[in-house]
C-alpha positions in Angstrom: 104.3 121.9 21.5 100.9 122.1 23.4 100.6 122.7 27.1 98.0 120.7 28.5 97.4 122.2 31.9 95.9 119.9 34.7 94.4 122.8 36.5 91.6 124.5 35.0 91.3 128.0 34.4 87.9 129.1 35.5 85.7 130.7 32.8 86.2 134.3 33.5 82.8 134.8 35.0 83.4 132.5 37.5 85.5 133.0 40.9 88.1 130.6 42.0 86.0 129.1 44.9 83.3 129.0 42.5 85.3 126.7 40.2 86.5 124.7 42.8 83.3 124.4 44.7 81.4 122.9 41.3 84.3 120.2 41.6 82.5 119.2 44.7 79.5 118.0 42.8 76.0 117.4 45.1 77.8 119.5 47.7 78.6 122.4 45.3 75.2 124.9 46.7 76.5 124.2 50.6 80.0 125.0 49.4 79.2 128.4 47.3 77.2 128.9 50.7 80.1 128.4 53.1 82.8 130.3 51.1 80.8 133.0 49.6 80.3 134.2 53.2 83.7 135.5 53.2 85.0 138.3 51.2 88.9 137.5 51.7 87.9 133.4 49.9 85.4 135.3 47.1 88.1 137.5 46.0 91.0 134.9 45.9 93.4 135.8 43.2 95.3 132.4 42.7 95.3 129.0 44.2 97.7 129.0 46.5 95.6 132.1 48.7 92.0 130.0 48.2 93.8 127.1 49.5 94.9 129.0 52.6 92.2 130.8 53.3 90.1 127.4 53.0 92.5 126.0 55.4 92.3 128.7 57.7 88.4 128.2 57.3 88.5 124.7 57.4 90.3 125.0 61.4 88.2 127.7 62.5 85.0 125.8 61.5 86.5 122.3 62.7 87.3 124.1 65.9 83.9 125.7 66.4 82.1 122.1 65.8 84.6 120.2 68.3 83.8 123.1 71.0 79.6 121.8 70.5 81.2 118.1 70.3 82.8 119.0 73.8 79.8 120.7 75.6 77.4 117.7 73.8 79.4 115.1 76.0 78.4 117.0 78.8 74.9 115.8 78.8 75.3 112.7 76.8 78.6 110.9 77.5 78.2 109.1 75.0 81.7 107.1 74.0 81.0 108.2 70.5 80.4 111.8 71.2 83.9 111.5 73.4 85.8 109.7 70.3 83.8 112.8 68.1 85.4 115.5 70.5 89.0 114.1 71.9 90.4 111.9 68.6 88.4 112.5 65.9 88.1 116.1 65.3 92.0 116.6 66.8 93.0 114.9 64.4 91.4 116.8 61.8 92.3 119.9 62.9 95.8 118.7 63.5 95.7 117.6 59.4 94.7 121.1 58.4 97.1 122.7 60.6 99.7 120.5 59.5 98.5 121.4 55.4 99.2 125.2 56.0 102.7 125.0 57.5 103.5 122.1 54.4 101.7 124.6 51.5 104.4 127.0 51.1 107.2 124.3 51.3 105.8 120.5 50.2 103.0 120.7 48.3 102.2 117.2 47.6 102.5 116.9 51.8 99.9 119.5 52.0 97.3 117.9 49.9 98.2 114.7 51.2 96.9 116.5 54.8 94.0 117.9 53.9 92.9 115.2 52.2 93.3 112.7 55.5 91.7 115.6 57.4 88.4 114.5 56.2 89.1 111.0 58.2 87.8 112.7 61.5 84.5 113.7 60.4 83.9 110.4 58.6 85.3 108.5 61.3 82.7 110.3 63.7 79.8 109.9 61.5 80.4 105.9 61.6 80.9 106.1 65.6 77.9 108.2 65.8 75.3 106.0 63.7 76.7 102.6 65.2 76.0 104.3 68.6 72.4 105.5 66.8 73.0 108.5 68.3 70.2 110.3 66.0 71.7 114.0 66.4 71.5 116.6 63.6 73.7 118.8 65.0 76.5 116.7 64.8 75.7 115.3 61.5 75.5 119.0 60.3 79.2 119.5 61.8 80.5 116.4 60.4 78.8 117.6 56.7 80.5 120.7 57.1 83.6 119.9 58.3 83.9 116.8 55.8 83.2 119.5 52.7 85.5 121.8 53.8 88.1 119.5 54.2 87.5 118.0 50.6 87.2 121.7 49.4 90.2 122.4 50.3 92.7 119.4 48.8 90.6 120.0 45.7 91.5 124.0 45.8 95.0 122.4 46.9 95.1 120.8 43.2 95.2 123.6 41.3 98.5 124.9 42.8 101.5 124.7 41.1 
């Protein structure tokens, strides 16, 4: 009997995030750029750790961009920038937070997580262009946050 395995093993040349990161497609060079930069994601030994550690990632980064979302509103309270800030982004980093305590013990829950997590940055981006509120920053941290979110329910994937 053949084992057909749904998870890809990386050519051996290739990291984890690596592998995971070409899965992103156009967004594969930002990726390797956002997770190369840290050596505990680079040296990942299974799945189960990259997915964490893109979690972990994933709020820390989500968490930075709602703190400029926050201080934006100060000079522009804007309704979208507030929506941005207060629902959108806590929800997102709710979803990731809620992924890491589900990984060790549902795993389908955890995917299911990070996947919605990328709601909140799409959710801003359409508040933000109907307002045409023409801000690169924000688009930059609803990019990133978006691509770290689907980074890490792909990496979530590959556990088993």
């Amino acid at each position: 009997m053949i084992l057909i395995s749904h998870s890809p093993i990386p050519a051996s040349s290739q990291s984890l995030y690596e592998s995971v990161c070409k899965e992103t497609g156009q967004d594969a060079g930002l990726c390797l750029q956002l997770l190369k930069a840290n050596p505990q994601i680079s040296s990942a030994k299974n799945y189960r750790d990259l997915s964490k550690l893109i979690l972990d990632l994933a709020i820390t980064k989500g968490t930075q961009g709602q703190n400029v979302l926050l201080n934006l509103q100060k000079t522009n309270p804007s309704p979208a920038i507030r929506q941005c800030a207060t629902n959108d982004y806590v929800g997102t980093i709710g979803s990731l937070k809620s992924a890491i305590r589900e990984l060790p013990v549902d795993l389908q829950t955890a995917q299911y997580d990070a996947r919605v997590a990328g709601d909140g940055p799409a959710n801003c981006a359409t508040a933000i262009t109907a307002a045409k509120i023409n801000n690169p920053t924000i688009f930059n941290i609803n990019k990133m946050t978006s691509l770290l979110c689907k980074v890490a329910f792909l990496a979530l994937e590959h556990v088993s």
